[in-house]
N, C-alpha and C positions, 0 to 999 in steps of 0.2 A: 240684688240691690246693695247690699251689707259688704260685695264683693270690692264696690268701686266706692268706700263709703268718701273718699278726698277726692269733691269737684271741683271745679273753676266756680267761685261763685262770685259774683259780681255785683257790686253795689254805685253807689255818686261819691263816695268818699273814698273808697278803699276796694281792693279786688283782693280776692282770696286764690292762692293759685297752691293744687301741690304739691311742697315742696321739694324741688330738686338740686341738685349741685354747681347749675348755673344761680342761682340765690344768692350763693356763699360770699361772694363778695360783699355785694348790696346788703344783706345782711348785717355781716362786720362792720361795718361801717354804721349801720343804724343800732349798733349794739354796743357800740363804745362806753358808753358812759357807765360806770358802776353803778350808781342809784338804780340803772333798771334792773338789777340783778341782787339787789340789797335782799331781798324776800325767795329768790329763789331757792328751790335746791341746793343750787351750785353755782359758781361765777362761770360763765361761759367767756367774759371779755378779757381776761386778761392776759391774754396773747392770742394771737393768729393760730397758734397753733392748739387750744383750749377751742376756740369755737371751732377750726374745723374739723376735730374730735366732739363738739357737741352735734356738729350737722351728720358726719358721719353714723352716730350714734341714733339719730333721727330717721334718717335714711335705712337703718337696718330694720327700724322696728314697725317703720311703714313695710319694708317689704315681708316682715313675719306677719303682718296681723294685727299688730299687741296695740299700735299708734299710728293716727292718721296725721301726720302734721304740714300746716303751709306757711305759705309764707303770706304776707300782706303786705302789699305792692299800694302806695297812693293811687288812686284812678288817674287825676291831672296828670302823673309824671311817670307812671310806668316803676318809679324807684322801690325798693327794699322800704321798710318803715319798724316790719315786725314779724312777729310770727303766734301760730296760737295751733292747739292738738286738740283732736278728740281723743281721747284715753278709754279705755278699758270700754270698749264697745260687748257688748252684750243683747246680740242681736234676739236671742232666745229669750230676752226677758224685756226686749224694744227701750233699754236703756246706754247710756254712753254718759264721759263726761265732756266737761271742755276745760282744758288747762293749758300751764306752762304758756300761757299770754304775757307775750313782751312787746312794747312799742318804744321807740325812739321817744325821747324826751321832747323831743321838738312838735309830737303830736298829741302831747297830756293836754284835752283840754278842748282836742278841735271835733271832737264827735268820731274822730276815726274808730276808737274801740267802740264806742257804742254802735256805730255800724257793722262792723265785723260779729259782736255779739250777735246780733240780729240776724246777722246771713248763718253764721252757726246754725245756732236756734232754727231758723227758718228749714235749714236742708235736714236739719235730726230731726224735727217734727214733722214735715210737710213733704217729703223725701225720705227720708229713711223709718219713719212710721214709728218715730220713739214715742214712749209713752210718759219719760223720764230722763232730764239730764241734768245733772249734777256737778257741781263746784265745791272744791275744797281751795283756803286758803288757809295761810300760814295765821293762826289767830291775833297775834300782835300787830297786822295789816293792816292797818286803819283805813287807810287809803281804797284798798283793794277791796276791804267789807263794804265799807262804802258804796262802791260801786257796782259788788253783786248785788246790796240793799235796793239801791237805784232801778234794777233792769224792771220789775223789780222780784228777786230771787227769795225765795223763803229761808229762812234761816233755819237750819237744823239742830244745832246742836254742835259742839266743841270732842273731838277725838282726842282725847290728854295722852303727851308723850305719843304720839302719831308716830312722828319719822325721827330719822337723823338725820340731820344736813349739814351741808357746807363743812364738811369733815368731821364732823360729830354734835354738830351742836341740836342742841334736843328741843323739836316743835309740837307745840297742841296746832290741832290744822282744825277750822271754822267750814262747817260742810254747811252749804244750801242748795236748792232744787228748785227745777220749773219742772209742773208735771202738765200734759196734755192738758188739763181742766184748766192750767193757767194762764196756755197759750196765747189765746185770742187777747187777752188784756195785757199781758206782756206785749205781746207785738203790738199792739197799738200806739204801747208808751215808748218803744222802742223808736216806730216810726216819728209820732212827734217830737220825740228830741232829734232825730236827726232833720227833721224838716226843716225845726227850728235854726239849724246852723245850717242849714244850706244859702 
């Protein structure tokens, strides 16, 4: 099961597909703008040749094992929009995360990540028989706390001095959880707000 953990999964708003090296365009293009990359790791947009060293780089670690990552295609249009990973799966302890979520600016706003979350969610729990999946963000994130608060994720606790990023610069990362017990209400509110924009 844990073999093929990156399906097609498909929603009304957004289709998860993944990720392969026909992407990389469509991709780039929904990657341009710097703001989506303000919190990340790393800047992946600022040249052609930085993202297709970051899909490269995606593409290896899907084929080790270590990262499941896709891409997120609008459903209407077939187009690029974004991309989001399961990280550090842990099939022996029925846990995974879900990270490195980036959408096009053009879709802050339209329910697209709230749907995507939800298809997530939906294949780690109901599919791959997690019993646990977990979110770290960059704690300064307002935005992005925000919106694991919303799903709605438990807040765990602050990891201080966590990483280094963007060439050294020093993060506390903001970790929360949905565990099995949470599911059914999570997906609920999950479902409602994307009704709600349909």
């Amino acid at each position: 099961m844990w073999e093929n953990i990156a399906q097609r999964l498909e929603g009304r708003l957004v289709v998860l597909e993944p990720l392969e090296s026909r992407h990389e365009e469509g991709l780039w293009r929904a990657a341009a703008e710097p703001e989506i990359w303000r919190w990340m790791p790393l800047n992946a947009s600022s040249s052609p040749e930085d993202f297709h060293a970051w899909v490269e780089d995606a593409l290896a670690l899907a084929q080790s094992g270590i990262q499941a990552p896709f891409a997120i295609l609008a459903a209407s249009s077939g187009h690029e929009i974004g991309s989001s990973r399961y990280l550090t799966p842990r099939p022996e302890h029925r846990g995974l995360e879900i990270g490195f979520t980036w959408m096009s600016r053009a879709t802050w706003g339209t329910g697209a990540n709230v749907e995507a979350k939800l298809l997530l969610l939906e294949h780690a729990f109901e599919r791959l028989g997690c019993m646990r999946v977990e979110f770290k963000t960059d704690a300064l994130n307002e935005r992005s706390r925000g919106a694991l608060a919303a799903l709605p994720a438990s807040f765990e606790g602050v990891f201080r001095k966590h990483m280094l990023v963007r060439g050294g610069e020093l993060r506390d990362s903001a970790y929360y959880s949905v565990v099995d017990d949470d599911w059914p209400d999570v997906k609920a509110a999950l479902r409602a707000r994307v009704e709600a924009l349909l």
